[in-house]
Every structure is written in C-alpha cells, then in structure tokens.
C-alpha positions in Angstrom: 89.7 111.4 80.5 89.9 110.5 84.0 93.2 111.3 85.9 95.6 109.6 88.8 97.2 111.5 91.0 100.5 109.1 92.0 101.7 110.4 95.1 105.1 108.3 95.4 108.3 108.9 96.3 110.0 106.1 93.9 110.4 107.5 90.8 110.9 103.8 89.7 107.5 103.1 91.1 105.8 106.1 90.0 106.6 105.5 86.6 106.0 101.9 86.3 102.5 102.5 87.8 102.1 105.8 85.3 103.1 103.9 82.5 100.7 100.8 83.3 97.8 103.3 83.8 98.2 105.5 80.5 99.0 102.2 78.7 96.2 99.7 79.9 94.1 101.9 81.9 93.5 104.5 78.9 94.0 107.4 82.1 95.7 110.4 82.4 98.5 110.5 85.4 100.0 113.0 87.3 102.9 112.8 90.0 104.1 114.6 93.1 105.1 114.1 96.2 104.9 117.4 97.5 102.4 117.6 100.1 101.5 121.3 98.7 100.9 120.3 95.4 98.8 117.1 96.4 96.4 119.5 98.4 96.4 122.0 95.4 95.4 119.1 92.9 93.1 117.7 95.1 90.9 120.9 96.3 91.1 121.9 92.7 89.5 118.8 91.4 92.6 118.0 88.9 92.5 113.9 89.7 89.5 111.6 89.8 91.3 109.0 92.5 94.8 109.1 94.3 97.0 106.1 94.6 99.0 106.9 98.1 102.1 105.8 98.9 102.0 104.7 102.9 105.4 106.0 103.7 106.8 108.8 101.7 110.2 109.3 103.1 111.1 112.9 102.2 106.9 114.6 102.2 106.9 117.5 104.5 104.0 119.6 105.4 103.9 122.7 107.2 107.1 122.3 108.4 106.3 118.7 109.8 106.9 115.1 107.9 104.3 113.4 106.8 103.3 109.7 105.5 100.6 108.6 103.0 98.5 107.9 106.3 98.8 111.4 107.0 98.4 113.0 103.8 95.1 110.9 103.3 93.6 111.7 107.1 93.9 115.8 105.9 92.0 114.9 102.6 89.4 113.0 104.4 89.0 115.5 107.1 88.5 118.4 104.4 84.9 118.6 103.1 86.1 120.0 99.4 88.1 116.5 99.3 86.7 114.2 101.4 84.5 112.1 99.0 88.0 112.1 96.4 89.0 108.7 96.7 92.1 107.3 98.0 93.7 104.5 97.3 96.8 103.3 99.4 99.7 101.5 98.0 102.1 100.2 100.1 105.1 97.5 100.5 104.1 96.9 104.0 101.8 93.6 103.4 102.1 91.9 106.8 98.8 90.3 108.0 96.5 93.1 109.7 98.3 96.1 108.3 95.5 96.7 105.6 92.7 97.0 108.0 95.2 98.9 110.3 96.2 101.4 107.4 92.3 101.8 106.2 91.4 102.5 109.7 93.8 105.3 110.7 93.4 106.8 107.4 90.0 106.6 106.3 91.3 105.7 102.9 89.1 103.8 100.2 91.4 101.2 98.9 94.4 99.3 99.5 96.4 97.7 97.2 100.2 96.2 97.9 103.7 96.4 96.1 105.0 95.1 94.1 102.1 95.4 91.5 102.7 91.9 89.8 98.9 91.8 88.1 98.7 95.0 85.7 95.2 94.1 84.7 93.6 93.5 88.4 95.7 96.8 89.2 94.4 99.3 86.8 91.0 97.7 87.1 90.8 97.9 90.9 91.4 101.6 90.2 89.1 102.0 87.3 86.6 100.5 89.9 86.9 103.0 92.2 86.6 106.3 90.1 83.5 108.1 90.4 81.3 108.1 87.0 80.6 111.9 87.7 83.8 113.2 88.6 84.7 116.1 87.2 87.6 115.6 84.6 
C-alpha cells in the first residue's frame, strides 16, 4: 500500500485530508509536523509522496523555524530524498504564488485549500506516486 506523509499543522486539515485519502484513495497516511520526524520518514523511505503545508506555523528545525518551502528545499537538496515527491498544499492561491512556491522549493506539485474536489485531490496525488516506490 502506498503511503502520504501529511506534513500540516491543522489538525482539522490533516485529518480531513487523511480521511479523504484512506477513504477514496485506498492509501496509507501518516502525519507530523515535526521537522525531525519528516526527515526520519523521508530518508527512511516510510512515504511514497509528501503533501506539504507552505506555512507551518510552529515547525522548527535545528533550532531555526521553518516553512513547507523550507522543509521541501532540504528534501530536494538531499540525494537519499531528492527524487521523493513533494506536493505543496497551501491556502495562499493568489495569482503567481504557485509558480513562485514551485520555484523556491523545487517541489513537484501544487495543489490549493480548501480541497473542495475529493476525487481530482486524491487523484492528483495518486498521479504523482512513483510505480516503484518502495512501500
């Protein structure tokens, strides 16, 4: 079964967006916003495809705060997680801030709150998971 790592710091969010995945998408989820545990998950292969949320208010790493943007430039930049792919999920849908978000982050995806289609969510993510990943 292939797994999402939700890194969100909603719970209301993070479980809406589990529940839509287990439900429709037939996936196994995981969540954490700890910056830490992202990095452990992701370098230890436990998720096919991350679903990043753009501004995680309370993620720290090393002592410094960090955003989804952030969070997704380490992954990319580390060659044991670099071809994981990341999907961004953000409320910040203004005109240009897609491309600008892809850009800085090197991130595969983009999708924006709310999530109002289930079925064009889960399959957008469905999409984008390797067929040889590992779980």
């Amino acid at each position: 079964m292939k797994t999402v790592l939700i890194v969100e710091d909603d719970m209301i969010n993070a479980r809406v967006f589990s529940k839509i995945l287990t439900k429709r998408g037939g996936l196994a989820v995981k969540h954490t916003e700890n910056v830490e545990e992202v990095m452990q998950i992701a370098n230890g292969r436990g998720a096919d495809i991350i679903l990043m949320d753009v501004s995680l208010s309370h993620s720290v790493y090393q002592g410094k705060p960090v955003d989804g943007i952030k969070i997704t430039q380490m992954l990319k930049e580390n060659p044991l997680t670099a071809s994981l792919p990341v999907i961004l999920v953000t409320a910040h849908a203004m005109d240009g801030d897609r491309e600008n978000f892809l850009k800085q982050s090197g991130a595969d995806g983009y999708i924006s709150k709310p999530v109002v289609d289930h079925q064009k969510f889960v399959d957008q993510i469905v999409s984008m998971i390797p067929a040889d990943s590992a779980s």
